[in-house]
C-alpha atoms as a printed R data frame, in Angstrom:
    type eleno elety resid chain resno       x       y       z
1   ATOM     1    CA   UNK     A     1 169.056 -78.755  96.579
2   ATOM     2    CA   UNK     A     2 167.989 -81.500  94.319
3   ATOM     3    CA   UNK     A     3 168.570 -84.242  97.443
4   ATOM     4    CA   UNK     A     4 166.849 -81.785  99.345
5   ATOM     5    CA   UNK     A     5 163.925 -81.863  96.896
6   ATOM     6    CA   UNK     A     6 164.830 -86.371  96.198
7   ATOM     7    CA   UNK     A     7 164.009 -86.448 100.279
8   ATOM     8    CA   UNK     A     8 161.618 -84.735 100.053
9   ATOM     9    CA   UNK     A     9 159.437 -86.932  97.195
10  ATOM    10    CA   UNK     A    10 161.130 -89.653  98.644
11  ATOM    11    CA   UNK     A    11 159.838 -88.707 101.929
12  ATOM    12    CA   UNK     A    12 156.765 -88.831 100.583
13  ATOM    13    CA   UNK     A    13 156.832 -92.777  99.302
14  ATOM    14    CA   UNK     A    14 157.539 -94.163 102.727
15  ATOM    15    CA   UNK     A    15 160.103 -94.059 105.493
16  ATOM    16    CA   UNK     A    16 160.997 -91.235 108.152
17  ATOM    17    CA   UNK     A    17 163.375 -88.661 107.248
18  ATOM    18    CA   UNK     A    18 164.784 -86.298 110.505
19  ATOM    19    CA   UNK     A    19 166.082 -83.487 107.558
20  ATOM    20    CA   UNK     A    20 162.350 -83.335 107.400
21  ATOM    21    CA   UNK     A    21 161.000 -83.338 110.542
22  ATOM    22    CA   UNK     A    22 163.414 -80.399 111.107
23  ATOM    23    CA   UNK     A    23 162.426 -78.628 108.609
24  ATOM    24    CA   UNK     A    24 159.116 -78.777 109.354
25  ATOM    25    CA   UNK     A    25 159.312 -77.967 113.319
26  ATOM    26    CA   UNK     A    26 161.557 -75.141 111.727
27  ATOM    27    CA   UNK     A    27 158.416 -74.281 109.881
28  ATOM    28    CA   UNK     A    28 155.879 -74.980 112.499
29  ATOM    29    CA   UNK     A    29 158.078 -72.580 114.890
30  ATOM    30    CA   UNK     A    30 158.764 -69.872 112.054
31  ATOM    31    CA   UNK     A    31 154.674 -69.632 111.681
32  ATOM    32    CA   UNK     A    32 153.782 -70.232 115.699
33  ATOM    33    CA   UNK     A    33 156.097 -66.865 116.252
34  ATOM    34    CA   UNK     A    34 154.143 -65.023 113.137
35  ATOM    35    CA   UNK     A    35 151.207 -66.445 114.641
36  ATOM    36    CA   UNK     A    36 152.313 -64.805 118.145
37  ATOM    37    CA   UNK     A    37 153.017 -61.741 117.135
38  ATOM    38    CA   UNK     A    38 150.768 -60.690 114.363
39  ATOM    39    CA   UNK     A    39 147.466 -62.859 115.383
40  ATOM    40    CA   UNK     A    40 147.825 -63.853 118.698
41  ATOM    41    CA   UNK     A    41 148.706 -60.426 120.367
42  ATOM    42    CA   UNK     A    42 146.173 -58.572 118.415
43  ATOM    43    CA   UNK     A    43 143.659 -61.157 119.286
44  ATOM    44    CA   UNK     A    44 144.420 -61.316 122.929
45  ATOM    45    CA   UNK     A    45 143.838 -57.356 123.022
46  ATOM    46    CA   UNK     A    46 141.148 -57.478 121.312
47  ATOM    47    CA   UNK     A    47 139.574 -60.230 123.678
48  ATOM    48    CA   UNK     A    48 141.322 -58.229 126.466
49  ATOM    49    CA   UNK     A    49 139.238 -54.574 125.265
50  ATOM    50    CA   UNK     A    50 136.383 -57.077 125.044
51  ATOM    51    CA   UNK     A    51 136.359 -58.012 128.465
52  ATOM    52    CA   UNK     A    52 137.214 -54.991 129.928
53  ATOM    53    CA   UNK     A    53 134.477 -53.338 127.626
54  ATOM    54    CA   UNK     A    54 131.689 -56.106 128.991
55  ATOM    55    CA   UNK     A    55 132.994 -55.383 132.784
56  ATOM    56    CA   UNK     A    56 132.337 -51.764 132.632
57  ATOM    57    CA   UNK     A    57 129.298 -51.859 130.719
58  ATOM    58    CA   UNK     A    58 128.329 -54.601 134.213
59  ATOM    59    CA   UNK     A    59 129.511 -51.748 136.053
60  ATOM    60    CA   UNK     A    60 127.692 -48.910 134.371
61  ATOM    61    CA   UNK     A    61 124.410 -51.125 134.636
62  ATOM    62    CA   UNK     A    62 125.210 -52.240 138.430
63  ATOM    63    CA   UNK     A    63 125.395 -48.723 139.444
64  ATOM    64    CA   UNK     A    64 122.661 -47.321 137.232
65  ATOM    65    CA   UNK     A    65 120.300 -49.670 138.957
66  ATOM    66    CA   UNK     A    66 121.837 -49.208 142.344
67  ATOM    67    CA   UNK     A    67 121.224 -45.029 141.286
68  ATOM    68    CA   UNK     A    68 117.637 -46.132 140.440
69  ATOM    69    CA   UNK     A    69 116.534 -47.762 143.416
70  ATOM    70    CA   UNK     A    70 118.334 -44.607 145.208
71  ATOM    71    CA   UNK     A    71 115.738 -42.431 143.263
72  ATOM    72    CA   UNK     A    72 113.166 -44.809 143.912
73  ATOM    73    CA   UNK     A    73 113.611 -44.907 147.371
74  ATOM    74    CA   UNK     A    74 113.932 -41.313 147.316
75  ATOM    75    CA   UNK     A    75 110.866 -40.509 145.453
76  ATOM    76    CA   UNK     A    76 108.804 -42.953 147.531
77  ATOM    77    CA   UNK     A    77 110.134 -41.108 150.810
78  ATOM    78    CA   UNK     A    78 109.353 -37.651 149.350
79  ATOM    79    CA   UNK     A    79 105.988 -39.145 148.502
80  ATOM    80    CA   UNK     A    80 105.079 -40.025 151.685
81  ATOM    81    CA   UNK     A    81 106.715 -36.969 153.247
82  ATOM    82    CA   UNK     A    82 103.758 -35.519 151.348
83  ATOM    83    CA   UNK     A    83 101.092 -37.462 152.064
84  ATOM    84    CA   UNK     A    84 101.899 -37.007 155.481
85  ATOM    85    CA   UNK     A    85 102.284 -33.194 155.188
86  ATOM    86    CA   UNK     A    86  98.643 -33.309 152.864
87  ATOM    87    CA   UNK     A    87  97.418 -35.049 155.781
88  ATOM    88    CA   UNK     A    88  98.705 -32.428 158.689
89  ATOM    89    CA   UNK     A    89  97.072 -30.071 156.531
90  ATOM    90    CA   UNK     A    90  94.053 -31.406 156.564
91  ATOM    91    CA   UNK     A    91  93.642 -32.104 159.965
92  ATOM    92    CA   UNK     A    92  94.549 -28.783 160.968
93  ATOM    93    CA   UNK     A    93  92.171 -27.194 158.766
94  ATOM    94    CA   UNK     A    94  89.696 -29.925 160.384
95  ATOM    95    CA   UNK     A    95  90.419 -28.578 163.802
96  ATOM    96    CA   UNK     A    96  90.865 -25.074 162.562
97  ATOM    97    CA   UNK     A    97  86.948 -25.601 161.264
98  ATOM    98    CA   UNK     A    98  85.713 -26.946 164.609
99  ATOM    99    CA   UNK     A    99  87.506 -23.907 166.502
100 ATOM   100    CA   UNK     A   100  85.688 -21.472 164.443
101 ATOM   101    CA   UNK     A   101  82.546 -23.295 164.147
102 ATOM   102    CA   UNK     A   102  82.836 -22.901 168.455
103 ATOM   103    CA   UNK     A   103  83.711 -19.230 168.497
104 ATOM   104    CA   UNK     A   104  80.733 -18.726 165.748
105 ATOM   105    CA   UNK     A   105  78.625 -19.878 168.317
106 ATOM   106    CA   UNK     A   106  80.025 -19.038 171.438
107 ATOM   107    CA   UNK     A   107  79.228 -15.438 169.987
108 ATOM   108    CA   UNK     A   108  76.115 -16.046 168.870
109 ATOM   109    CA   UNK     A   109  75.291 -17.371 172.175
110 ATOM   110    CA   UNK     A   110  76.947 -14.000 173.836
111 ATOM   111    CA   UNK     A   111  75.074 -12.222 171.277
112 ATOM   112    CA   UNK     A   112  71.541 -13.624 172.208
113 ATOM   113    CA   UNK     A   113  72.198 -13.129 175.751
114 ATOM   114    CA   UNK     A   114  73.488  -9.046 175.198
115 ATOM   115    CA   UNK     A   115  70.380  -9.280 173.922
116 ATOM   116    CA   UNK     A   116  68.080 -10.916 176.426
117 ATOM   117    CA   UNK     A   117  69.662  -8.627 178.681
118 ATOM   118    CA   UNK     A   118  69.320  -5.507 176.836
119 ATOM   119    CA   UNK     A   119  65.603  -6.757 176.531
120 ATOM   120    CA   UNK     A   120  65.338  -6.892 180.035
121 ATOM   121    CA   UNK     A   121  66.867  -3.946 180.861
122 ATOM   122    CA   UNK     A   122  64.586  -1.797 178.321
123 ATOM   123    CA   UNK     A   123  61.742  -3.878 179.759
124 ATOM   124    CA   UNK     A   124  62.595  -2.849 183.585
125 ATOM   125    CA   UNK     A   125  63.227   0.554 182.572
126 ATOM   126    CA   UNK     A   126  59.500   0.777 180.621
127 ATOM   127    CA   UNK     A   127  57.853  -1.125 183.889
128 ATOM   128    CA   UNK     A   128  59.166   1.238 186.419
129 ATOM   129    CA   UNK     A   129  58.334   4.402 183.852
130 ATOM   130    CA   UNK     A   130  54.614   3.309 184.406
131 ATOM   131    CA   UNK     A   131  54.821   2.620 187.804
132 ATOM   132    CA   UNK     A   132  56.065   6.191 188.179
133 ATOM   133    CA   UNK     A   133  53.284   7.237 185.446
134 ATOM   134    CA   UNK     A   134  50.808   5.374 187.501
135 ATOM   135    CA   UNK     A   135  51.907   7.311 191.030
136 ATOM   136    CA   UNK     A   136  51.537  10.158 189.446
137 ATOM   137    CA   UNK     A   137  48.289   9.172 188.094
138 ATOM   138    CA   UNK     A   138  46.983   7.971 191.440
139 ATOM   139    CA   UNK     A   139  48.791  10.653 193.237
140 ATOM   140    CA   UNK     A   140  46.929  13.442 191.177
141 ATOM   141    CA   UNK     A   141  43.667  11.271 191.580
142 ATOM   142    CA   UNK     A   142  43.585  10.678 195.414
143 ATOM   143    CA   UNK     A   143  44.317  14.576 195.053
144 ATOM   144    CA   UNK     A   144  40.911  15.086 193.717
145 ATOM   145    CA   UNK     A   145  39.329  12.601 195.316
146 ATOM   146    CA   UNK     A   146  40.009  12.895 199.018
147 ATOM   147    CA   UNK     A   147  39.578  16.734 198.388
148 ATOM   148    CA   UNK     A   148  35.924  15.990 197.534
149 ATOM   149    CA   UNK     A   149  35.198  13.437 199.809
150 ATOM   150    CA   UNK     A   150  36.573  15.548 202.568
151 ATOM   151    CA   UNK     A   151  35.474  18.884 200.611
152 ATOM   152    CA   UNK     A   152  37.895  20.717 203.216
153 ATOM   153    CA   UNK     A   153  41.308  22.066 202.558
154 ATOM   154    CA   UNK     A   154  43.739  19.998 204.179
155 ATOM   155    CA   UNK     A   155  47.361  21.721 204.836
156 ATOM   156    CA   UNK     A   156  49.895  20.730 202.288
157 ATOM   157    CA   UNK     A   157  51.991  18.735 204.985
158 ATOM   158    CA   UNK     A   158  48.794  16.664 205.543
159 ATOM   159    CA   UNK     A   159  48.525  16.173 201.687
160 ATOM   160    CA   UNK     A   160  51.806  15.026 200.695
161 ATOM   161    CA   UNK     A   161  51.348  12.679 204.000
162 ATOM   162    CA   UNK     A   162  48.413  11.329 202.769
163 ATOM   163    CA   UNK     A   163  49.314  11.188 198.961
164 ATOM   164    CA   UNK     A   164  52.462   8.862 200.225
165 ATOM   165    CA   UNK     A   165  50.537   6.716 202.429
166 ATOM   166    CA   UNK     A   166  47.783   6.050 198.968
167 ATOM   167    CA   UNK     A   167  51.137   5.694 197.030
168 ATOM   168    CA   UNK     A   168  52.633   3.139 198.678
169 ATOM   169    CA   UNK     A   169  49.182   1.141 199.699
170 ATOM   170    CA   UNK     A   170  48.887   0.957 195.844
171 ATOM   171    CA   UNK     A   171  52.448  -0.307 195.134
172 ATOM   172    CA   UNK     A   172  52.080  -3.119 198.010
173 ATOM   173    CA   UNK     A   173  48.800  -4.384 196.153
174 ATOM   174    CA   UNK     A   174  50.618  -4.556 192.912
């Protein structure tokens, strides 16, 4: 052990010793397979969890924003479902409003003209009540007054003859 430790100083002053260089790729192997299995493995998982952790949070934000412009899309179709049904709405209460404003006065119109007619009808029936009020008035006059302008007794035949003819010469100057 004391050459090994001699090469070893001597090493050091100069020259190229293969002992050495053995011992040290001995070394360099010994600590590369430590390295493998106690640093490098954990580290590789680690990096691995890493990467798979970054993918799926890519993921996770890819299809949250693909659900969001579903919503969006969504909510902006629902919207103008709305608008459009607001709008049928309207325009049916629009016409609605114009149908009723005609039947308001299609029956006012039908209610002026019952009227009118009624009117006329009371006014036809008050018109031929005096006409009859005024035969009779005439009739009961030409009575008296052909009875004493004749101052004879006429037979009743003759009368009513002669109260018709007075009658109707008084309804054709009218």
């Amino acid at each position: 052990m004391q050459g090994f430790t001699n090469s070893l100083v001597l090493g050091a002053e100069g020259g190229l010793h293969v002992g050495d260089m053995i011992v040290q790729l001995i070394f360099f192997l010994l600590l590369l397979a430590l390295l493998g299995k106690f640093a490098w493995g954990p580290l590789m998982n680690m990096m691995k969890e890493r990467e798979d952790y970054v993918a799926n949070e890519i993921n996770t934000a890819e299809k949250s924003r693909e659900e969001a412009q579903r919503m969006q899309k969504e909510a902006s179709d629902e919207l103008k479902a709305t608008r459009q049904d607001a709008q049928n709405i309207i325009e049916d209460a629009r016409k609605t409003a114009v149908q009723q404003e005609k039947d308001i006065l299609e029956s006012a119109r039908a209610e002026a003209e019952r009227m009118k007619e009624s009117a006329r009808q009371e006014i036809e029936q008050e018109k031929e009540k005096a006409v009859q009020a005024l035969k009779d008035q005439v009739a009961s006059m030409s009575v008296m007054i052909a009875s004493k302008v004749i101052e004879k007794e006429l037979s009743e035949k003759d009368q009513d003859t002669l109260i018709n003819q007075y009658i109707d010469e008084a309804g054709k100057e009218r």
